[in-house]
C-alpha positions in Angstrom: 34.3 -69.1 40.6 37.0 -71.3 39.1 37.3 -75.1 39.8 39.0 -76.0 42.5 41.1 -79.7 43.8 40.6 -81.0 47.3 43.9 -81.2 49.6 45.0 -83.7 52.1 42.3 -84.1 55.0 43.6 -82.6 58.1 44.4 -84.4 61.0 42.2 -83.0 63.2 39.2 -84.4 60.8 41.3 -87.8 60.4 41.2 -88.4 64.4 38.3 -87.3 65.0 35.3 -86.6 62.2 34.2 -89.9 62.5 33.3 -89.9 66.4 32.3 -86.3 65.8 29.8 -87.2 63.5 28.6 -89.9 65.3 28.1 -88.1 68.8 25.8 -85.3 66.3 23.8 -87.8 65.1 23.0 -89.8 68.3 21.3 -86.9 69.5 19.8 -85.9 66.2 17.9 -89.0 65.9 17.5 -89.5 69.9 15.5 -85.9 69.9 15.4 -84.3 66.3 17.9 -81.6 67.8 21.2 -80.5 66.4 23.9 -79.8 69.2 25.4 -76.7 68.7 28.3 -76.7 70.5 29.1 -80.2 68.9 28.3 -79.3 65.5 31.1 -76.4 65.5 33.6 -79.0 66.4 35.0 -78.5 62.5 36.0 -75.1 63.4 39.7 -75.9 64.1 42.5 -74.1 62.8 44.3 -76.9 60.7 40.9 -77.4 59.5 40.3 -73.6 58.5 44.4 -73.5 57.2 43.5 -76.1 54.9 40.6 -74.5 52.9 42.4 -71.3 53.0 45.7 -72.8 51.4 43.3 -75.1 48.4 41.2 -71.7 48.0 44.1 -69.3 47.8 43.1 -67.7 50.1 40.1 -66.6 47.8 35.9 -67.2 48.3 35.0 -70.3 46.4 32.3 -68.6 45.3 33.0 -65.3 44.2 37.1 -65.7 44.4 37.6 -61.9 46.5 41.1 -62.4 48.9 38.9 -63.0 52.3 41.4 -62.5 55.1 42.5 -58.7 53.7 39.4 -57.8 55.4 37.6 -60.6 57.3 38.6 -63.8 58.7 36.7 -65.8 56.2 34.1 -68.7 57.4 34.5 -72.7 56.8 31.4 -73.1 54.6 29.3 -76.3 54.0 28.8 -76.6 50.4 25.7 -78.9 51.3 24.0 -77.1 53.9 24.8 -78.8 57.5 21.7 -77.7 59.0 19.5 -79.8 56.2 22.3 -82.3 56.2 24.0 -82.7 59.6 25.8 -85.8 58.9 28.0 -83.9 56.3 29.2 -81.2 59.0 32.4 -83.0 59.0 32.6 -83.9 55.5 35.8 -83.0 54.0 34.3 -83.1 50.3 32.0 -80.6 51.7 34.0 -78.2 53.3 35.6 -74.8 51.7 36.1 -71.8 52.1 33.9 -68.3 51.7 33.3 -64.7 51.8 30.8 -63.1 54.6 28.6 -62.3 51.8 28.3 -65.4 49.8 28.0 -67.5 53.0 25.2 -65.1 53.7 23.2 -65.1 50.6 23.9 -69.2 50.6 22.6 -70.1 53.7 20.5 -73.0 53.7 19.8 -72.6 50.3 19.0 -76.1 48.7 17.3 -77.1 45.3 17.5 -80.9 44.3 16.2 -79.9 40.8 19.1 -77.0 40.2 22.0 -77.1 42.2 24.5 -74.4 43.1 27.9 -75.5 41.0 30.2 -76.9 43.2 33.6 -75.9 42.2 35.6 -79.2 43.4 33.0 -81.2 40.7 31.6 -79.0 38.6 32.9 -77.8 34.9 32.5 -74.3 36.0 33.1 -73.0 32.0 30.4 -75.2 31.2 27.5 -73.0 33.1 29.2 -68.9 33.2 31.2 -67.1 31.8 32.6 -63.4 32.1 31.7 -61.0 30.1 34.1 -58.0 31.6 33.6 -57.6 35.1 30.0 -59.3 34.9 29.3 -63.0 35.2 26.1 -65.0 33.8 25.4 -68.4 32.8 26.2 -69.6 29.5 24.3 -72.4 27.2 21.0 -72.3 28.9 22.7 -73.6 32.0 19.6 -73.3 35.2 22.2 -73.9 37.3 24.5 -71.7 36.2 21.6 -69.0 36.5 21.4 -69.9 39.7 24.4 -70.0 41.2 25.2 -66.6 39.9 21.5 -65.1 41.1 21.4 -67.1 44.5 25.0 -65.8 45.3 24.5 -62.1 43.8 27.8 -62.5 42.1 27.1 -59.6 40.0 27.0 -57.6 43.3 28.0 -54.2 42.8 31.0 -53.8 45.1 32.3 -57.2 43.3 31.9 -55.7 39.6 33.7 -52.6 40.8 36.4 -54.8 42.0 36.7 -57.3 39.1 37.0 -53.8 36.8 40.0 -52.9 38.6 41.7 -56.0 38.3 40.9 -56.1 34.6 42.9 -52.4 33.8 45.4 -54.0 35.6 45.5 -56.9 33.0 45.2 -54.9 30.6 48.3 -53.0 31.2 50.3 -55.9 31.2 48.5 -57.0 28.0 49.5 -53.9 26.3 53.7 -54.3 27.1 52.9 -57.9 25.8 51.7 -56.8 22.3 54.2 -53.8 22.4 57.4 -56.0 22.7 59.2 -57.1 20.3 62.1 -58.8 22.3 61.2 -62.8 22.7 62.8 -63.2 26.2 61.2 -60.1 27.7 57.7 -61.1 25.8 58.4 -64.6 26.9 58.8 -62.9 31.2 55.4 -60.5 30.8 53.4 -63.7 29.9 54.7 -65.4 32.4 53.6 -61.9 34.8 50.2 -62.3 33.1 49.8 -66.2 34.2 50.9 -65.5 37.9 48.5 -62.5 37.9 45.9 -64.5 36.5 46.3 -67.5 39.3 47.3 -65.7 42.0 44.9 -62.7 42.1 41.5 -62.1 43.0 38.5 -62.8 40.3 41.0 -65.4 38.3 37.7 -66.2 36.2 37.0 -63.2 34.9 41.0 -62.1 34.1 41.3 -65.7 32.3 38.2 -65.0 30.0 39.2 -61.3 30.0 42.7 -62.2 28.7 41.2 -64.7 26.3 38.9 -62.0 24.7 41.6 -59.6 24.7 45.1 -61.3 24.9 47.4 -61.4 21.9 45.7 -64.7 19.6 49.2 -66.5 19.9 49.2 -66.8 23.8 47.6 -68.6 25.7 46.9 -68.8 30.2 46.0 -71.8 32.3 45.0 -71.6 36.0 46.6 -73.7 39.0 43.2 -74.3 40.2 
């Protein structure tokens, strides 16, 4: 999970959340019942562009490439069936996995929330230790977030692992050469790898840990 920023609203939610949200809620508090078929009013393609194109194209949560292998789900990062009036929400829309929608759900606790990656200072609460993520300074919500959302999940560790001997072949030419301007273009491979790739969390820490001392990688995100 790395922090994310929040794009333009799309038009669709500009013309119409508003009335949207209004129509859900009329019934809502007319007969304590959530319209379906109105509440999935968010799922429009500008809508799901959007998310995919702040996200690159990665789960919020656990940063895997979604549409390689599934067309990804618009996710409510406060759950819209314990808080309908934030269906159409921009602030609370992103972008996520199968699996972490899955193990997310409803989920809700008041007293240790999931981090939210558009507010929260994700290094704050985990950090990587190689392919496996845990919460750092006594953080309870970094604890949960990584439990809640099984980010240590085996296919995920197996996946960040790969990524890392990737990094670390790059990392290898980078201490190797000895030529400024070709050290100077395998860093700059190393920071577009980083940002671009899946599991940019753990390859930033990774290349922290591991990187030559002199050098140094920021995300986009």
């Amino acid at each position: 999970m790395i922090e994310l920023k929040k794009t333009a609203k799309p038009q669709s939610l500009i013309n119409n959340g508003d009335n949207w949200t209004k129509d859900l809620m009329i019934d809502f508090y007319q007969a304590s019942v959530i319209d379906k078929t109105k509440q999935n009013k968010y799922n429009k393609p500008d809508i799901k562009q959007a998310l995919i194109d702040e996200t690159n194209e990665k789960c919020a949560y656990c940063e895997s490439k979604v549409t390689h292998i599934y067309p990804g789900d618009i996710e409510h990062i406060i759950p819209k069936s314990l808080y309908p009036r934030l269906t159409f929400s921009w602030n609370n829309l992103t972008f996520g996995c199968f699996w972490c929608n899955n193990k997310k759900r409803d989920f809700l606790s008041k007293e240790c929330m999931i981090l939210n990656p558009y507010k929260d200072k994700i290094n704050t609460h985990l950090r990587a230790f190689g392919p496996i993520i845990l919460h750092i300074n006594n953080s309870k919500r970094g604890e949960i977030t990584w439990r809640q959302l099984e980010l240590n999940r085996t296919e995920l560790r197996d996946k960040r692992l790969e990524k890392i001997e990737e990094l670390k072949n790059l990392i290898d030419k980078l201490n190797s050469e000895n030529i400024p301007a070709l050290k100077s273009l395998i860093l700059n491979e190393i920071n577009d790898f980083i940002n671009r790739s899946e599991y940019s969390f753990t390859l930033k820490q990774f290349f922290e840990d591991n990187g030559s001392v002199t050098q140094t990688v920021s995300l986009d995100n």
